[in-house]
C-alpha positions in Angstrom: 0.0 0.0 0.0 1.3 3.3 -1.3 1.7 6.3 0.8 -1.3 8.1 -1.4 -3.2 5.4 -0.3 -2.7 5.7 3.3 -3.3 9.2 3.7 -6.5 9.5 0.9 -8.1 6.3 1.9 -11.8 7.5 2.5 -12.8 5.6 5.6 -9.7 6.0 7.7 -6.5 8.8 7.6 -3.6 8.5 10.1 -4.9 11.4 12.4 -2.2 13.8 12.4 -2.9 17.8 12.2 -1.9 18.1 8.6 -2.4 22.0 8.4 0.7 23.4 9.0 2.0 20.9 5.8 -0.9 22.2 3.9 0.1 26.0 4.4 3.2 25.3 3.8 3.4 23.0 0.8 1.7 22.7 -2.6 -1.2 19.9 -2.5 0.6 18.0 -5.9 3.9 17.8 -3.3 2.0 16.4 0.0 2.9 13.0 -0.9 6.0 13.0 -2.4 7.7 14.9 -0.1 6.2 16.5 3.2 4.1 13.8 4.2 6.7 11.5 4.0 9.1 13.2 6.0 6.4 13.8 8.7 5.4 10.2 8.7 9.6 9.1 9.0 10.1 12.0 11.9 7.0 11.5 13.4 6.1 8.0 13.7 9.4 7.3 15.6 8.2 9.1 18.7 5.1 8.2 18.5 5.8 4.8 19.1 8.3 3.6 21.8 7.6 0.0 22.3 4.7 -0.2 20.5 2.7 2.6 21.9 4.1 4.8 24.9 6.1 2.2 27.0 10.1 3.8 27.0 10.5 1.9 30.2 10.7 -2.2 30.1 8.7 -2.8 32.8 5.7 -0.7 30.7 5.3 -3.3 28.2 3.2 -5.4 30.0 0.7 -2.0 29.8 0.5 -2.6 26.3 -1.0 -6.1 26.5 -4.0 -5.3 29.2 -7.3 -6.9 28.2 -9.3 -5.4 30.9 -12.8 -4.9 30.3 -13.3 -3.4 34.1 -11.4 -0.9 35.6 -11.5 1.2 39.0 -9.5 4.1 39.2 -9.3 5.1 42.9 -8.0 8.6 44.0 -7.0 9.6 47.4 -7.3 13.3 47.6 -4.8 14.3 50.3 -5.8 17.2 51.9 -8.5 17.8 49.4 -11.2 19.9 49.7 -14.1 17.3 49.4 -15.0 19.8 46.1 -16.6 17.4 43.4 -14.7 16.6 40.6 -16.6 16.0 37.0 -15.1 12.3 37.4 -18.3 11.4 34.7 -16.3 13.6 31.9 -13.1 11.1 32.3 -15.0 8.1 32.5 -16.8 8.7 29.1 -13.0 9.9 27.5 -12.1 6.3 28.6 -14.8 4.4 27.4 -14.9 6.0 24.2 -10.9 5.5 24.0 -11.7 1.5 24.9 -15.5 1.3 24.2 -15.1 -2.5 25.2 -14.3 -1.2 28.7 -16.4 -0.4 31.5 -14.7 2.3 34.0 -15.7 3.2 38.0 -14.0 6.4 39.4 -14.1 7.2 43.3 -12.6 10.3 45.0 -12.5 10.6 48.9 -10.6 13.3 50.3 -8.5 12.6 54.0 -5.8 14.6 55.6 -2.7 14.1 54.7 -0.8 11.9 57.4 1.5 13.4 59.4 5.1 11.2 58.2 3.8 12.1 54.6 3.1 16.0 55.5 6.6 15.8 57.1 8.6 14.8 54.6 7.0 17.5 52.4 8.3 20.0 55.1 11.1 19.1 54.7 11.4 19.2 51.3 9.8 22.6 50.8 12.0 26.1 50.4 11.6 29.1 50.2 11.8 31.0 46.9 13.9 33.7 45.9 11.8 34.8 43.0 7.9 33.6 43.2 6.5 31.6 40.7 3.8 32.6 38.6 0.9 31.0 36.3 -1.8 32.8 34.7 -5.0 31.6 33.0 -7.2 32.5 30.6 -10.6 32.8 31.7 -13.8 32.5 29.5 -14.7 36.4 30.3 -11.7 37.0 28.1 -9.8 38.3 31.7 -6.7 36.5 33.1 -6.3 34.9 36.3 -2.7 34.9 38.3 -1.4 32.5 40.6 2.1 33.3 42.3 3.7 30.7 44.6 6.4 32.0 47.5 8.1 28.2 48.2 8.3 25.0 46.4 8.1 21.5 47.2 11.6 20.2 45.8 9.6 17.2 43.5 12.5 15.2 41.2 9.7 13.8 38.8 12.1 14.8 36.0 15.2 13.0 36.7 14.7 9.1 36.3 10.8 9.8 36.3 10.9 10.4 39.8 11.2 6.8 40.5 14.3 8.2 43.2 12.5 11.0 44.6 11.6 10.6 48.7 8.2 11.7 48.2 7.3 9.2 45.4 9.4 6.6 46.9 7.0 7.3 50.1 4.3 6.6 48.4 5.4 3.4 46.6 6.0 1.8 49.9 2.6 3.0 51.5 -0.2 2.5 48.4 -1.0 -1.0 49.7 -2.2 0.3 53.1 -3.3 3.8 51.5 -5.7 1.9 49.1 -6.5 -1.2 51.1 -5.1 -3.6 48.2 -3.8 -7.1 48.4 -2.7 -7.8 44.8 -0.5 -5.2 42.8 -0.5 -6.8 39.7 -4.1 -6.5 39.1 -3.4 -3.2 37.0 -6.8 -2.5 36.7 -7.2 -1.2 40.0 -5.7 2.7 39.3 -4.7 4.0 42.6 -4.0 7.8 42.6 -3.1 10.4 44.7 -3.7 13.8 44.5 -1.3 15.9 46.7 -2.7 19.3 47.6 -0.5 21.4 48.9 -0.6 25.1 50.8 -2.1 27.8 48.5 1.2 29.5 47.9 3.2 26.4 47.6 4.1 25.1 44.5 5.6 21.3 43.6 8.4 20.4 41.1 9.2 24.1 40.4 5.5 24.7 38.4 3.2 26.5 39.7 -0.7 26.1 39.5 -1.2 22.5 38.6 1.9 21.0 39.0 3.7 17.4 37.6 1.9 14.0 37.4 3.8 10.6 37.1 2.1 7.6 36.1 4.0 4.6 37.3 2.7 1.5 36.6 5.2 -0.9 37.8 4.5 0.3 40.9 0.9 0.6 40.9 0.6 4.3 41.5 0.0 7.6 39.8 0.8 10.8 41.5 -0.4 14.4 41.0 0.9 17.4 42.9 -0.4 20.6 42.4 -1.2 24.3 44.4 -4.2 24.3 46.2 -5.2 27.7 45.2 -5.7 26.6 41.6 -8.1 24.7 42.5 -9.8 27.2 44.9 -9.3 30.1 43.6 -9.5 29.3 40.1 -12.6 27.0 40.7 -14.0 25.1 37.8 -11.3 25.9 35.5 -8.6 25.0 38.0 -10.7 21.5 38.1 -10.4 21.1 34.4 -7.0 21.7 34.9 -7.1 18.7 37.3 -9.3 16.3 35.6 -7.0 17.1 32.4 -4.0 15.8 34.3 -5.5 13.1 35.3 -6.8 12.0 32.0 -3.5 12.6 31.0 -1.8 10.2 33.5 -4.3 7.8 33.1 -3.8 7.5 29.6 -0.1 6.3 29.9 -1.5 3.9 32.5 -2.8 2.6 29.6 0.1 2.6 27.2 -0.6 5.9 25.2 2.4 8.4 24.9 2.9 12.0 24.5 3.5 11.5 20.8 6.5 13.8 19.6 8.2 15.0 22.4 9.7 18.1 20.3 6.7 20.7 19.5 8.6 21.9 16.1 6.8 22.7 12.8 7.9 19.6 11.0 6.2 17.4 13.9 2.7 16.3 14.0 0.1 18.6 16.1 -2.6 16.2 17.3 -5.5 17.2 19.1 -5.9 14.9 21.8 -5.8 14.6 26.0 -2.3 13.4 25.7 -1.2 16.6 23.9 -4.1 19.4 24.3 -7.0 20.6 26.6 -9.4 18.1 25.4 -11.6 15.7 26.6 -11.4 13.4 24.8 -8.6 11.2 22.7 -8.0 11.5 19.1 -8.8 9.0 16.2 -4.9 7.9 15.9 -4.9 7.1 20.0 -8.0 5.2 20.0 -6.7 2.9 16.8 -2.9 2.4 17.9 -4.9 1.5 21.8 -7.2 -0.9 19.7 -4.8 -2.4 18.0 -3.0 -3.6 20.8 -5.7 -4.5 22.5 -6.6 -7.0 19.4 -3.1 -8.6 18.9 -3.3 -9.2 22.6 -6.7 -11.1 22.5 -5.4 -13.0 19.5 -2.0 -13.9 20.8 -3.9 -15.2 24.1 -6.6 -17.2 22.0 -3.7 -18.8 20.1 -1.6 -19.4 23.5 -4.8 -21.0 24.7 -5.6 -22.8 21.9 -2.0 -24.0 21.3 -1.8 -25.2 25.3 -5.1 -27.2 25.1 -5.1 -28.1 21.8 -4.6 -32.1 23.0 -7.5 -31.5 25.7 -9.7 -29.7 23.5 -9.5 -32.8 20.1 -10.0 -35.3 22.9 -12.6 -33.5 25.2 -14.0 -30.3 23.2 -16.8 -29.7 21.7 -16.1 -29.6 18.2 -18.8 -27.6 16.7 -18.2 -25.1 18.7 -14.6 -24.8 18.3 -15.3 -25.1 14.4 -17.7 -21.8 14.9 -15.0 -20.3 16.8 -12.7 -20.8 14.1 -14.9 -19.2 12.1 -15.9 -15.5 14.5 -11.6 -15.5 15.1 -11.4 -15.0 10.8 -14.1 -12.4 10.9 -12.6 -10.6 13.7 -9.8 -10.9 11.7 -10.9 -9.2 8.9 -12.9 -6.5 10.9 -9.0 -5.6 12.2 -8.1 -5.5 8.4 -10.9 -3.6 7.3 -9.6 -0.8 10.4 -13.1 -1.6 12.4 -10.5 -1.6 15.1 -13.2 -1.3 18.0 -15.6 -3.8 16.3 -12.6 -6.1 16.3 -11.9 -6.0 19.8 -14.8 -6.4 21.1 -15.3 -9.7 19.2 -12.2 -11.2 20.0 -12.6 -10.4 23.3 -15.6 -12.8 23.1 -14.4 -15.2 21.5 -11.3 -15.7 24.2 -14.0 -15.8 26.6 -15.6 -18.5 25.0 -12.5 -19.9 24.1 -11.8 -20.3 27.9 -15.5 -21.6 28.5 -14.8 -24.5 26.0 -11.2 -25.2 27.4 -13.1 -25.3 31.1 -15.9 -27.7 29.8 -13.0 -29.9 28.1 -11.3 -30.0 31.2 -14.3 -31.0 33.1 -15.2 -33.7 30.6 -11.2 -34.8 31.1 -11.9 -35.1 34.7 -15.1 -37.2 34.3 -13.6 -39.1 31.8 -10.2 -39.7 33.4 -10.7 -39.8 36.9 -14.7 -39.5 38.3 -15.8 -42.3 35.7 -13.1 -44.8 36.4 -13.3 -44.5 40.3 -17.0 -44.8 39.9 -16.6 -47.8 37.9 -14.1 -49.2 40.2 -16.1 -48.4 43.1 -19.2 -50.1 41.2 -16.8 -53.5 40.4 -15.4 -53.2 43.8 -19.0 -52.9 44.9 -20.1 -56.0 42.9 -17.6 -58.1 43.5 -18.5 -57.9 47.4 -22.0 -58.1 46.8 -21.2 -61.2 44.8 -18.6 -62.6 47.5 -21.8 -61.7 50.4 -24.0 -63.5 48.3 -21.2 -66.4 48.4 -20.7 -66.6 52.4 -24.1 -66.0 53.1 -25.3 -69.3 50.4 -22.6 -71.4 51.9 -23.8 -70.7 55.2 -27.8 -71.4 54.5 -26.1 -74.6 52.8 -24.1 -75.5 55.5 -27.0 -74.8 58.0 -29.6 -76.7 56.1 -27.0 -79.6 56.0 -26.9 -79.7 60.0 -30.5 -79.2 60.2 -31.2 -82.4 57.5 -28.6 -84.2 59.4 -29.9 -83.7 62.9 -33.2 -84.5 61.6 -32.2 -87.7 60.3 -30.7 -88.3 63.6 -33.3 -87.9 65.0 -35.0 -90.0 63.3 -33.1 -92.6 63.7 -33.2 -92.3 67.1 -36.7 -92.7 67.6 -37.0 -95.8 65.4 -34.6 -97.4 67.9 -36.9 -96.2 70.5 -39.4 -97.9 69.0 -37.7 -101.4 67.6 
C-alpha cells in the first residue's frame, strides 16, 4: 500500500494535524515529499515500544485486556469539592468502548510522616513563581507561589524521589489492596498542597507521574488553583489526570519536540481536550486485538490435545470461524468492532477449554473411580451372596442331618 493510499483512503487517515503541511506545501507535493518526512520524523516518537512504553517494565501495559477498571484517588488534603469524574469516564470508554470504568474520589488529611517529609522538602523562593489563566470572560487569572516542594519527577521519572518513593511503599495500606498486579485497580493520589506552595518548580497544577510498575500515579499541584480558580482549576485537574491515566494505559505523548515539521494532534495526551483522538484510540485498539489474539492462540496451542480429545467440536469449528471475521474487521480498520469480538471469543474460548477439562476429569478420573467403586462394589456383593449361600447350605445340611438323627433315634426307640 502506497503512501497516497494511506493518507486518501476514505474511511480512515492516520490522524495527524496536517495543516501546518498544507500551508506550507503545494497539494501536488504532499505525498511526495512533506508527508513522507512527517510520517519518517514523526512515527518514531510516536511509538516507543509499540505505543508509549520507553520503560521495560511498561510493556506489560501494552497487553492489558481489561474490560473493568477502578480508578481510585485519594485526595490528600483535598477539599471534598466534586470533581466531573463522569467527563473522564466517558474519555475512557470512548478510548476503549469494550471497557467499562468506576472512578471514586475521597478526600482525608494528609498523614503526618507524609506531611513531614514534604516539610522538609519545601523552600523558600527567591523569585515567586507565577501561572496565569485565561478565563472564559476574556480576563486573566494569576497564581504566584512564594516556596516549592523540591519534587524530582524529571530525573529518572521520579522513580528516586523521597516523596514518590514514600508513596510506593505506602499504596497498599493507603488503598486497602492485596494484589499489585491486578493493574486494573488505578490507585492515585492527589497531593494538595498550601495555597502559595508550588511542587516540582510549576506553579498552578503541577507534575503528574504515572508509574505503573509500581501501581501508582501521582499528581501534585497548588491548592489555590483549584480554589481560587474553581471550575477551570478542576479542568485543569481532571486534564491531568486523563493525562496520566492515559499512559497507564500505554498511550504516549507522541513527539516530544513541539517543532513545525512534527505532527500537532488534538488529543488529551497533547491538548486541553476531553477526549482522545482518532490515531490514539486505533494504535490503543490495536494492541488491545493482537493481545486477545495472541492469548486465544496461546490457549488454543496449550489445550489443543485436551480440546480434540474432550472439546466440543462444533463449537470450536464456529470459533474458528468469529476468530477469521474478527480478523478481517481488524483488516478492514473496524479496530473497536474487532476487539470487542475477539474479546468474546477468548471468553468463549476459555469456557470451552473449562468444559473440556471438566469432561477430562469425568472421563479420566470420576468415571473410572465410579466404575471401580461399582466392580469393587459388585464383587463384594457377589462374595456376600457367596458366604451368606454357603452358610444357609451349611445350615440346612446340619439341620437335615440332625433331623435324620433324630429320626433314627426314635426308630430305635421304637424297635
Amino acid at each position: 500500500m502506497g503512501v497516497s493510499s494511506i493518507l486518501w483512503r476514505p474511511r480512515r487517515v492516520l490522524y495527524f494535524d496536517l495543516s501546518d503541511v498544507m500551508e506550507r506545501t503545494p497539494m501536488k507535493t504532499v505525498v511526495a515529499d512533506t508527508a513522507i518526512r512527517l510520517f519518517n520524523n514523526g512515527l518514531v516518537n510516536m511509538f516507543v515500544n509499540l505505543l508509549g512504553a520507553s520503560d521495560s517494565r511498561m510493556i506489560a501495559a501494552d497487553m492489558q485486556r481489561y474490560e473493568n477498571y477502578v480508578v481510585k484517588i485519594l485526595w490528600l488534603n483535598g477539599t471534598d469539592d466534586q470533581l466531573d469524574l463522569e467527563r473522564i469516564e466517558k474519555a475512557f470508554e470512548d478510548l476503549l468502548p469494550w471497557t467499562n470504568w468506576t472512578i471514586t474520589a475521597p478526600a482525608r488529611p494528609m498523614d503526618d510522616e507524609l506531611n513531614n517529609l514534604i516539610g522538609s522538602r519545601t523552600v523558600e523562593l527567591s523569585k515567586p513563581l507565577n501561572y496565569s489563566f485565561s478565563l472564559a470572560n476574556g480576563s486573566r487569572f494569576v497564581i504566584q507561589a512564594n516556596k516549592n516542594v523540591m519534587w524530582e519527577v524529571w530525573k529518572d521519572s521520579g522513580e528516586y524521589d523521597p516523596i514518590n518513593q514514600y508513596l510506593f511503599e505506602h499504596v497498599k495500606d493507603y488503598f486497602n489492596l492485596t494484589d499489585l498486579e491486578d493493574k486494573s485497580v488505578i490507585p492515585v493520589v492527589f497531593l494538595q498542597l498550601r495555597n502559595d506552595t508550588a511542587i516540582g518548580g510549576v506553579a498552578g497544577i503541577g507534575p503528574g507521574v504515572s508509574w505503573f510498575p509500581y501501581n501508582l500515579i501521582i499528581i501534585g499541584y497548588q491548592g489555590s488553583s483549584v480554589n481560587a480558580m474553581g471550575e477551570s482549576g478542576q479542568i485543569l485537574l481532571t486534564h491531568q489526570l486523563r493525562h496520566e491515566m492515559g499512559h497507564w494505559v500505554s498511550l504516549s505523548h507522541y513527539s516530544t519536540r513541539i517543532e513545525s515539521e512534527y505532527p500537532k494532534v488534538i488529543c488529551s495526551m497533547r491538548t486541553l481536550t476531553n477526549q482522545f483522538c482518532t490515531f490514539c484510540k486505533d494504535a490503543r485498539a490495536r494492541m488491545s486485538f493482537i493481545s486477545y489474539y495472541q492469548a486465544i492462540t496461546e490457549l488454543h496451542s496449550n489445550s489443543s490435545d485436551l480440546l480434540d480429545r474432550y472439546g466440543n467440536q462444533e463449537s470450536l469449528n464456529l470459533i474458528i470461524n468469529e476468530l477469521n471475521n474478527s480478523l478481517q474487521l481488524f483488516y478492514d480498520w473496524e479496530y473497536a468492532e474487532s476487539v470487542r469480538t475477539v474479546a468474546e471469543i477468548y471468553h468463549e474460548l476459555e469456557d470451552i477449554t473449562n468444559e473440556a477439562r471438566h469432561r477430562s476429569f469425568m472421563y479420566t478420573r470420576v468415571i473410572p473411580i465410579a466404575i471401580t467403586l461399582v466392580a469393587v462394589s459388585l464383587v463384594s456383593t457377589v462374595i456376600v451372596f457367596e458366604i451368606r449361600t454357603r452358610r444357609k447350605m451349611k445350615r440346612s445340611m446340619r439341620n437335615t442331618q440332625y433331623s435324620t438323627k433324630n429320626a433314627n433315634l426314635k426308630l430305635c426307640q421304637l424297635i
